[in-house]
C-alpha positions in Angstrom: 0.0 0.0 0.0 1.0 3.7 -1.1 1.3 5.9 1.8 0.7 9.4 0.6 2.9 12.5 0.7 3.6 13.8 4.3 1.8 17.2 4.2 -1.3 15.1 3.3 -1.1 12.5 6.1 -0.3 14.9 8.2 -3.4 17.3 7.3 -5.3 13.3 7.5 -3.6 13.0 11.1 -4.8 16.7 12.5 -8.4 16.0 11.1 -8.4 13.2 12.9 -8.1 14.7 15.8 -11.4 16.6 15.5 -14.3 15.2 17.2 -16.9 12.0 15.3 -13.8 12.3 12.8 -12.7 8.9 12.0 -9.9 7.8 8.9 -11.8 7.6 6.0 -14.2 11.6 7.0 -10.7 12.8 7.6 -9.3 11.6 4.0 -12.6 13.0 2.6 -11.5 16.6 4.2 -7.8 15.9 3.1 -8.6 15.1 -0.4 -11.6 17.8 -0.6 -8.9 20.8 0.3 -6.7 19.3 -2.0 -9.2 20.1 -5.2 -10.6 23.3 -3.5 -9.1 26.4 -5.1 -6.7 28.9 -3.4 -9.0 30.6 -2.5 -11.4 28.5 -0.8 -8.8 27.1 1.0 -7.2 30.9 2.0 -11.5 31.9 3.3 -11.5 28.6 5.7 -8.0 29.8 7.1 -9.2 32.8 7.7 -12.6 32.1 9.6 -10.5 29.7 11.1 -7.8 32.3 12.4 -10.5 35.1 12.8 -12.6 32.6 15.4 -9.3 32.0 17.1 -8.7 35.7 17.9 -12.2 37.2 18.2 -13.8 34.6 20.1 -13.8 34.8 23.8 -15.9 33.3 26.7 -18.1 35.5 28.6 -17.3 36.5 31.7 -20.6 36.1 33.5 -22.3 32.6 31.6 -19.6 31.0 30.1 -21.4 31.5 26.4 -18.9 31.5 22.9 -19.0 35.6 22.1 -16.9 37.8 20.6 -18.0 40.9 23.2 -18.2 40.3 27.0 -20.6 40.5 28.6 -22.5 38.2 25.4 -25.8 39.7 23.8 -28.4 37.4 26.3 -26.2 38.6 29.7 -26.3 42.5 28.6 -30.1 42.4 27.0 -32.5 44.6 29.6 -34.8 42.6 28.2 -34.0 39.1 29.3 -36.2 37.6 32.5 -33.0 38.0 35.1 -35.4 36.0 37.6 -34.2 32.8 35.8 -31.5 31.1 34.5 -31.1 28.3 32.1 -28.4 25.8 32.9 -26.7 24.1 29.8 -23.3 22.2 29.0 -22.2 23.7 26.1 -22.8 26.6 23.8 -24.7 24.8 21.2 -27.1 23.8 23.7 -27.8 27.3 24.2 -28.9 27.7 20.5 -30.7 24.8 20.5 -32.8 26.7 23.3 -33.0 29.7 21.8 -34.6 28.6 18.3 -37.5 27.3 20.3 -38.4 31.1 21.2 -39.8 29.7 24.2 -37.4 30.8 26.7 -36.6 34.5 27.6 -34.3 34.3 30.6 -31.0 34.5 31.1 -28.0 31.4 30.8 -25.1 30.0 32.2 -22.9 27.3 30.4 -21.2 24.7 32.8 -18.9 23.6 29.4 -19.1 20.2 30.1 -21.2 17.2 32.0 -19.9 15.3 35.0 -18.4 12.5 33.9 -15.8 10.2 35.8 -15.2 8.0 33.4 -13.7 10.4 31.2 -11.8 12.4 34.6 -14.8 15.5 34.8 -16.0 16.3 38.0 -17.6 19.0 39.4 -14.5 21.0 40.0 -13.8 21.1 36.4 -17.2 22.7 35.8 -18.4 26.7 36.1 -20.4 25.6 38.7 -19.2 27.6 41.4 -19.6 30.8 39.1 -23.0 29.7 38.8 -23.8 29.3 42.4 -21.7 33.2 43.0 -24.5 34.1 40.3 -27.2 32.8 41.9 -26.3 34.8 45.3 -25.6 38.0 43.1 -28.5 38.4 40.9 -31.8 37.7 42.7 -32.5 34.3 40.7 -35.6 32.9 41.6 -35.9 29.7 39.1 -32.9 27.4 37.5 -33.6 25.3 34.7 -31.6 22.2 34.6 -31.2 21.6 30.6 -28.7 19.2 30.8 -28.3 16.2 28.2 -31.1 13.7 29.0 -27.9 11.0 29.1 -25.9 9.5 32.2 -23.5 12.6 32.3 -26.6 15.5 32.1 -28.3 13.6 34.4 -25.3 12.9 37.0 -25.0 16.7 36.3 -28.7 17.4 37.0 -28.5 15.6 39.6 -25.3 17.3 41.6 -26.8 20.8 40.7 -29.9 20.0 42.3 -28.8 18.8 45.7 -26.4 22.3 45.3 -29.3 24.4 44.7 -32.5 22.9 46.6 -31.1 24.3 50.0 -30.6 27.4 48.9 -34.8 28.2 48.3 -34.8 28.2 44.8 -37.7 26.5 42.1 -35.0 24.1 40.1 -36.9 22.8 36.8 -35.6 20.4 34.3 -37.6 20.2 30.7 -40.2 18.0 30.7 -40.7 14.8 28.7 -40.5 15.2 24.7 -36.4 14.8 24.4 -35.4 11.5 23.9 -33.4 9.9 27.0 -29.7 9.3 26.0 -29.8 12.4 22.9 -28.4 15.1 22.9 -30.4 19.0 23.0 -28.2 19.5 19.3 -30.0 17.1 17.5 -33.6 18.3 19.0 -36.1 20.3 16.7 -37.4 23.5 17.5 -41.2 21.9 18.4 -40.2 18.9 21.0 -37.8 21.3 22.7 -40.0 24.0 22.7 -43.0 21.8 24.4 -40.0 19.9 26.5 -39.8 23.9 28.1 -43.0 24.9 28.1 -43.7 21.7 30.4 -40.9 21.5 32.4 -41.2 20.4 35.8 -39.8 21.0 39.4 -37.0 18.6 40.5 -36.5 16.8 44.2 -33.3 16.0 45.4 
């Protein structure tokens, strides 16, 4: 068998890398680039290196922006009475194509999950909880993944939050157990929120 030039398997090698990227997608990608023009090639640099620069975290939820505080944390008119717990970015647009929900968020980026060495010291959880105690938050929704992680996560947060007088809500039945938010559409998402339900520890 042939082994290809260097710069190609190493281009193979870093798109490998990437996550649900496996050999054959990341020869795909290789060999795509390869046939793209100059300057199709030069426009995915770019947004590539512009992301890299311009994108930041912000400072108060944890959501990808590129001006701090992000557009839901400095909107007057977000509910501040309630914030929407989620563990990643994504799962915050996910939410917001529903329309459904008009508080504010906060991003843990990630799930508990020991298997994989993620506990809840490697979450923004305690910048949550400092939130909670700033703001005047009356309600946390718990929109974790319905999987083992999000509800391990769920789970933790509630027991955190319970004590502290506060209505904590997960979204009610309509996402599939052991999905992810990503893949939900805008309808089963949006009735998951408009039904969700208080949670016991």
């Amino acid at each position: 068998m042939l082994d290809y030039a260097e710069p190609v398997t190493k281009l193979i090698d870093e798109f490998k890398r990437l996550p649900g990227i496996g050999h054959k997608s990341a020869q795909r990608l290789a060999f795509y680039l390869l046939k793209s023009s100059r300057e199709d090639t030069d426009r995915l640099l770019e947004a590539i290196r512009e992301v890299k620069e311009k994108i930041i975290f912000c400072s108060v939820c944890n959501n990808l922006t590129d001006t701090d505080p992000c557009r839901f944390c400095a909107s007057p008119s977000r509910d501040r009475a309630t914030i929407c717990v989620v563990e990643e970015p994504y799962n915050l647009v996910a939410i917001e194509k529903t329309r459904e929900y008009h508080g504010l968020y906060h991003v843990l980026q990630g799930a508990i999950s020991p298997m994989e060495g993620i506990g809840p010291e490697q979450l923004r959880i305690k910048e949550l909880l400092r939130r909670i105690g700033e703001e005047g938050v009356s309600e946390v929704i718990l929109a974790t993944n319905p999987n083992t992680e999000g509800e391990a996560t769920a789970l933790y947060l509630t027991r955190q939050l319970k004590p502290l007088g506060l209505r904590v809500t997960r979204p009610a039945s309509g996402l599939p157990v052991g999905g992810d938010l990503e893949y939900a559409d805008e309808i089963t998402l949006g009735r998951a929120f408009e039904g969700r339900r208080d949670v016991d520890a």
